[in-house]
C-alpha positions as CSV (number, residue, x, y, z in Angstrom):
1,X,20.2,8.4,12.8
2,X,21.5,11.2,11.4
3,X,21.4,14.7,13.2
4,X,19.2,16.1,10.5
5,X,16.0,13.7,11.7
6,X,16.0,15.2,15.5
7,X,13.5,18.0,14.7
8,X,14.2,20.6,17.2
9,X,16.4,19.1,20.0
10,X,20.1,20.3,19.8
11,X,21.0,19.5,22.5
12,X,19.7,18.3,26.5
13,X,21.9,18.5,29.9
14,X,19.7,15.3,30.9
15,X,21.7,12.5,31.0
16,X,19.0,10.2,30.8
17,X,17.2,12.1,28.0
18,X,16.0,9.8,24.8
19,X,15.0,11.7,21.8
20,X,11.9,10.1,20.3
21,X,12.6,10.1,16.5
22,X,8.4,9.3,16.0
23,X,9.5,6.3,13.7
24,X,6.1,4.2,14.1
25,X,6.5,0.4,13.9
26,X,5.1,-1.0,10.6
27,X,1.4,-2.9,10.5
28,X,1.1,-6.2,11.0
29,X,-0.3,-7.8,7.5
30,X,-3.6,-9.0,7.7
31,X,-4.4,-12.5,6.4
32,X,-6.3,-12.6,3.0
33,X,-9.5,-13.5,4.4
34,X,-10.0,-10.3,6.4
35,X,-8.4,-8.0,4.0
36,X,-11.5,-6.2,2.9
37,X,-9.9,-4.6,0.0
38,X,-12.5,-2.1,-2.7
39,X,-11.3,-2.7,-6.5
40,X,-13.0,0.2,-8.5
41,X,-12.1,2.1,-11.8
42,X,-11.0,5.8,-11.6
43,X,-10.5,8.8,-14.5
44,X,-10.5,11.2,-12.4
45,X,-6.7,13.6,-12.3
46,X,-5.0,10.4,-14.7
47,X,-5.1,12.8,-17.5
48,X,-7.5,10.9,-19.2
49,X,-6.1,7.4,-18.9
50,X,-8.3,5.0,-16.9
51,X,-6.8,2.8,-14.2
52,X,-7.8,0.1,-11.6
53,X,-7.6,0.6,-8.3
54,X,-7.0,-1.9,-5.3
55,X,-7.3,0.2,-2.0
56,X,-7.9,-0.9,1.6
57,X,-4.9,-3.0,2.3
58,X,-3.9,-3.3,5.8
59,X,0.0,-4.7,6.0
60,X,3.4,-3.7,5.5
61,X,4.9,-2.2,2.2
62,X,6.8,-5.2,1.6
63,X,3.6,-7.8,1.0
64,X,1.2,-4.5,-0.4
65,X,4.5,-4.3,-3.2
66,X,4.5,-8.2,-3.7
67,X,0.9,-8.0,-4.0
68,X,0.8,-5.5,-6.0
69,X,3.1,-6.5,-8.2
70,X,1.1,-10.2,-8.8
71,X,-1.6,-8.0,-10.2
72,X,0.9,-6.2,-12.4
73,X,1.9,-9.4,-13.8
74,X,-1.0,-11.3,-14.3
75,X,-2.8,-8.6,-15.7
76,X,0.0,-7.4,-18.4
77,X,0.6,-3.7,-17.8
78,X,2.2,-1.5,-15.4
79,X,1.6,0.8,-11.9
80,X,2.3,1.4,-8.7
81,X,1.3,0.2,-5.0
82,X,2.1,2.4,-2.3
83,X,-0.1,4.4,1.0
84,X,-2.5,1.1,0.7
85,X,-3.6,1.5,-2.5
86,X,-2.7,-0.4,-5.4
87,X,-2.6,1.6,-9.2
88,X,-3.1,-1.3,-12.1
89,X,-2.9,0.7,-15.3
90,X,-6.2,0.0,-17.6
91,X,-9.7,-1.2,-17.0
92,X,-8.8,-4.7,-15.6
93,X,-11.8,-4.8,-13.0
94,X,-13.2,-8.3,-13.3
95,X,-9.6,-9.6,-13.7
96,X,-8.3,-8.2,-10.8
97,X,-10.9,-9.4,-8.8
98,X,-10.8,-12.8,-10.0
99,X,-6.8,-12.8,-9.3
100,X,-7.6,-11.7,-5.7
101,X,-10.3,-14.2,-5.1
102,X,-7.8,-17.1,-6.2
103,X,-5.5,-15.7,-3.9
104,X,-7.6,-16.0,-1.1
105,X,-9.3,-12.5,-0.4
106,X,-12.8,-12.8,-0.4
107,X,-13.7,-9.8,1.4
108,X,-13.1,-7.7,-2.2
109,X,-16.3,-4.9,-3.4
């Protein structure tokens, strides 16, 4: 790691000293079935554009992006996925649900 990420320690006459760079290990990826994810539409702050929105997934950023882009895909139009929350541009609500129940998450409001 560079010397830029240790925030405040310049240097220690500890020999045995081990900086703690606070990098947190990534979240195990729940299975599907206990994924309890909310799908809702929002027009709130998307200068008026309505979107769909996926959020309480519990995993790492890889499988939230591979999920998130599925949903991309099968439902035509663009987004993002990041912080546990999926963005699928448009008011694709029944759609997206149906695409996560036929991949397995069950647990969806």
């Amino acid at each position: 790691m560079s010397k830029k990420h240790a925030q405040g320690v310049v240097y220690s006459t500890d020999p045995d000293y081990q900086y703690d760079y606070g990098l947190e290990p990534e979240a195990e990826t729940l299975p599907p079935q206990q994924q309890k994810l909310r799908v809702r539409i929002e027009r709130n702050h998307r200068g008026g554009k309505t979107v769909t929105l996926v959020a309480g997934f519990v995993g790492s950023d890889d499988d939230l992006q591979s999920l998130g882009r599925l949903l991309k895909n099968k439902c035509g139009v663009g987004g993002s996925a990041k912080d546990g929350e999926i963005i699928v541009q448009g008011e694709h609500l029944d759609k997206v649900k149906q695409i996560l129940f036929a991949e397995g998450y069950t647990n969806t409001k």
